[in-house]
C-alpha positions in Angstrom: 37.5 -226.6 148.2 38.4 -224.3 145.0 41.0 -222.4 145.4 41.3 -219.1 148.0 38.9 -216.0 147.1 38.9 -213.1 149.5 36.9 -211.8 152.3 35.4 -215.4 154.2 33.8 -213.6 156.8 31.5 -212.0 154.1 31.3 -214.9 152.4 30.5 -217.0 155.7 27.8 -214.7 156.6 26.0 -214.4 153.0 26.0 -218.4 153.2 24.5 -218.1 156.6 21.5 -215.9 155.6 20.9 -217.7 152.6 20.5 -220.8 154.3 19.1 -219.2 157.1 16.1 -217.9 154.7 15.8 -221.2 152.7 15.8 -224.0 155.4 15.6 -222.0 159.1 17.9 -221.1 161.6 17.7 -224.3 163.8 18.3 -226.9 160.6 21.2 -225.3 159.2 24.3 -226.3 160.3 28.2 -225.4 160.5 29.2 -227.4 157.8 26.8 -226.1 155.2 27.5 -222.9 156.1 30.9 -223.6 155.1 30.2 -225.7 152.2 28.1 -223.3 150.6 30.8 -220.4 150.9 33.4 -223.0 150.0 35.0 -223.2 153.0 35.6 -225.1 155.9 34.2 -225.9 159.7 37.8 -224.5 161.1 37.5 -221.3 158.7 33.8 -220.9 159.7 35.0 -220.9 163.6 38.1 -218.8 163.1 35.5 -215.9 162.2 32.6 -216.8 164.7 32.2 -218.8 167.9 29.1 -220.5 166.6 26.4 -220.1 164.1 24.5 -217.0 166.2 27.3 -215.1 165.8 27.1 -214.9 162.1 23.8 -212.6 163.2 25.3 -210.7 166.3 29.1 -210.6 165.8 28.6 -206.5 164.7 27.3 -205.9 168.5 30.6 -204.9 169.7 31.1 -202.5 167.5 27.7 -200.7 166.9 27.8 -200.5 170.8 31.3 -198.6 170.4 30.6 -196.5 167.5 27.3 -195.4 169.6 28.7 -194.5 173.0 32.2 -192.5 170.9 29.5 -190.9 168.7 27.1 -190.0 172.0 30.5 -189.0 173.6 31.5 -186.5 171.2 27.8 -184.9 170.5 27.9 -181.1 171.3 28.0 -180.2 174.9 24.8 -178.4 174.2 22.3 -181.1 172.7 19.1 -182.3 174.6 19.7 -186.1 175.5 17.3 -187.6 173.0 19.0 -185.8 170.3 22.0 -186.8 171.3 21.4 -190.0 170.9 19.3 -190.1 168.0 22.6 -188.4 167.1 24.1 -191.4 167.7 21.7 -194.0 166.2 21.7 -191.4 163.2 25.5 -192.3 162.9 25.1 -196.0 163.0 22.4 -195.9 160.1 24.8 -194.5 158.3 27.0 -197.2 158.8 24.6 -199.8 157.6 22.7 -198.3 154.9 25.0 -200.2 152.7 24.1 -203.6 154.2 20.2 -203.2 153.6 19.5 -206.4 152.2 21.8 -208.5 154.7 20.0 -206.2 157.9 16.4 -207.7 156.2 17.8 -211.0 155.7 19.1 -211.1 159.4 15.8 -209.6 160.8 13.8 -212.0 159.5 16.1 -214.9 160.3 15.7 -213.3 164.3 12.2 -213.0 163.6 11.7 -216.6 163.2 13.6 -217.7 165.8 12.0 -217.1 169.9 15.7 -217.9 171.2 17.3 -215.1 168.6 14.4 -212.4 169.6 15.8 -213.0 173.5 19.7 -212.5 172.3 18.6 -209.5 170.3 16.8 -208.3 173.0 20.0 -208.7 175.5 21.4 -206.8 173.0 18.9 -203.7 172.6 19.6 -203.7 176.8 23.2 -203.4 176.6 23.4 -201.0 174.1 20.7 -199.1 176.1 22.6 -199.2 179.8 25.9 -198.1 177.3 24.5 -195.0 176.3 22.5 -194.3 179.8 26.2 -194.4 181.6 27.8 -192.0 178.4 24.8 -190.1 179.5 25.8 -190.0 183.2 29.3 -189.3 182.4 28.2 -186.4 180.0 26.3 -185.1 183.3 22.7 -186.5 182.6 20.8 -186.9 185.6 18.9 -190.1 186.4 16.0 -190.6 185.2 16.6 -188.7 181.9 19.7 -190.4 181.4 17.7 -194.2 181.0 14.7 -192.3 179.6 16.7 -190.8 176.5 18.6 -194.4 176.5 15.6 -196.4 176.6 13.8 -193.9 173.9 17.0 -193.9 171.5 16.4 -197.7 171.5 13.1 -197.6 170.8 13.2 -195.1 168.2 16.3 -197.2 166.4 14.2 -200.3 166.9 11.2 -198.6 164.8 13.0 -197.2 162.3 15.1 -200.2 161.6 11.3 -202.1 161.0 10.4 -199.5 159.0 13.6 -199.7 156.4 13.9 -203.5 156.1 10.7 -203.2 154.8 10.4 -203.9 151.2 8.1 -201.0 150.3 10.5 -198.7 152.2 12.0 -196.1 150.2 13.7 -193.8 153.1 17.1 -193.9 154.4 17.4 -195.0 157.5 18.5 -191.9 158.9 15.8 -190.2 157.5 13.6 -193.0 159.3 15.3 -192.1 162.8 14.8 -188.5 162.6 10.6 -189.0 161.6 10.5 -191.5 164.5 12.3 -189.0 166.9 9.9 -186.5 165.8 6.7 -188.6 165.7 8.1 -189.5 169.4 8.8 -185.8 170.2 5.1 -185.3 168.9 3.7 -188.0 171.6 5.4 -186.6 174.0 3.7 -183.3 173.5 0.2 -184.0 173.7 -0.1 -183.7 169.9 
């Protein structure tokens, strides 16, 4: 091991996606995880219960920053906007992680057990925001409907700006898929 350099966790998850890209998910291992960020098995499992976790560790706290975000939205916001509100603040939040969010997408893309955890994960944020919803005095169905929608719309717009010919922000690719679904919706 050379000698201590800062911030493992980042260091432990650019490893991952490298190796992730170069060899697949299911023949990389712990150890050359930790190997190639110069560290070791115990250091890799201090910071993640296992080598998913390097791809969905940030769930707790996109789910968090969502449902305070939705919380605190004006009184006076439709649903949907609310929550594009919502998934407009957690863009922000990764716009700096662009390459590591196309890294990891592909990495889930490849992988039919990763699709099913990210799609457990989509559902939990989605019942998260239905009950913020509820407690913000949405009625049912609208409060699932804008839930389910603010999913969808995040989902899209993520595709859209891990792609490589993307030049928009991701917020800016929220607010044209709210719009484009706001447009559908319409009968236009």
């Amino acid at each position: 091991m050379s000698r201590w350099e800062p911030d493992a966790r980042g260091r432990l998850e650019r490893a991952a996606l490298e190796l992730y890209s170069e060899r697949g998910f299911e023949q990389t291992t712990v150890a050359e995880i930790a190997a190639r960020a110069g560290l070791t098995e115990r250091t890799f499992f201090r910071h993640f219960a296992d080598k998913r976790e390097v791809l969905f560790g940030g769930a707790g706290q996109l789910q968090d920053l969502l449902v305070s975000t939705l919380a605190s939205a004006p009184e006076s916001a439709a649903p949907i906007d609310a929550v594009a509100g919502a998934f407009e603040a957690a863009a922000r939040m990764l716009e700096e992680r662009r390459e590591y969010s196309g890294m990891r997408q592909a990495t889930i893309a490849a992988n039919a057990d990763l699709q099913e955890r990210e799609l457990v994960k989509l559902a939990t944020l989605s019942a998260a925001l239905a009950g913020t919803l509820r407690q913000r005095g949405v009625a049912e169905p609208a409060a699932s409907l804008a839930a389910e929608a603010g999913v969808t719309i995040f989902k899209i717009a993520f595709g859209l700006w891990v792609s490589e010919t993307n030049q928009r922000t991701f917020v800016q690719l929220i607010q044209e898929s709210l719009d484009e679904l706001k447009a559908v919706t319409a009968g236009k």
